[in-house]
C-alpha positions in Angstrom: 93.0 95.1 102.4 89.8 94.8 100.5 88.1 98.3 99.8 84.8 99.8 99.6 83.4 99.4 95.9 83.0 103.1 96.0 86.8 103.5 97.3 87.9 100.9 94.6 86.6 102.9 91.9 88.2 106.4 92.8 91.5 104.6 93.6 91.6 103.5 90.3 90.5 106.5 89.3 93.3 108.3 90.8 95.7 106.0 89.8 94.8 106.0 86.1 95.3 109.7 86.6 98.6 109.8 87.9 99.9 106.9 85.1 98.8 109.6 82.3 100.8 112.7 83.6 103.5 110.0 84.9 103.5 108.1 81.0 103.6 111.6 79.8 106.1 113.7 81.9 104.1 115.9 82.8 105.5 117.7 86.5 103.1 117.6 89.6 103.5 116.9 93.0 100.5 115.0 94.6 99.3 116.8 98.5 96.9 115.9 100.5 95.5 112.6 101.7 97.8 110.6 99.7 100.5 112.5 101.0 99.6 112.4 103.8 99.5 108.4 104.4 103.0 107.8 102.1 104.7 110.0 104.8 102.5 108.3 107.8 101.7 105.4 106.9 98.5 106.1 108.1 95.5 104.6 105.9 92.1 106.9 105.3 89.3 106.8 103.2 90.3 109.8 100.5 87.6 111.5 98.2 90.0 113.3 96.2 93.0 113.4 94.5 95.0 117.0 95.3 97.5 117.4 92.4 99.6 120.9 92.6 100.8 122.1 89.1 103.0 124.7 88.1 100.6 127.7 86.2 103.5 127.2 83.4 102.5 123.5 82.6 99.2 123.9 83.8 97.7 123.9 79.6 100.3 121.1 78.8 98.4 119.2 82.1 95.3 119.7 80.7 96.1 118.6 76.9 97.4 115.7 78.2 94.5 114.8 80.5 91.8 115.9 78.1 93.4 113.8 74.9 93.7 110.5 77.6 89.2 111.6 78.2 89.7 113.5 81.5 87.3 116.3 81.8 89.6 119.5 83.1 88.6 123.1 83.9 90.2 125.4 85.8 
């Protein structure tokens, strides 16, 4: 499946996201789209990334994000 330039660039996005808080530990559960087509398998466009945290690992989460060049706020 070839995607969208526009789609390419968020997926990679997303999954350079999600290798950060994975190479770091860090706990989160993903929701939303992407949850929504591993449990379907059925395939959308997504324009986000929903990531639930914990409020206790929420500053770790954002350490970690902001030391790999992610911009965070709450």
């Amino acid at each position: 499946m070839k995607l969208p330039a526009k789609d390419a660039q968020a997926y990679f996005f997303y999954r350079q996201v999600i290798g950060v808080l994975n190479r770091n530990f860090a706990p989160f559960l993903i929701g939303g789209g992407f949850a929504f087509e591993f449990y379907t398998q059925i395939g959308r466009s997504m324009k986000d990334l929903d990531i639930f945290v914990s409020r206790k690992h929420l500053d770790t989460i954002f350490e970690v994000l902001n030391a790999a060049g992610f911009r965070t706020e709450l």
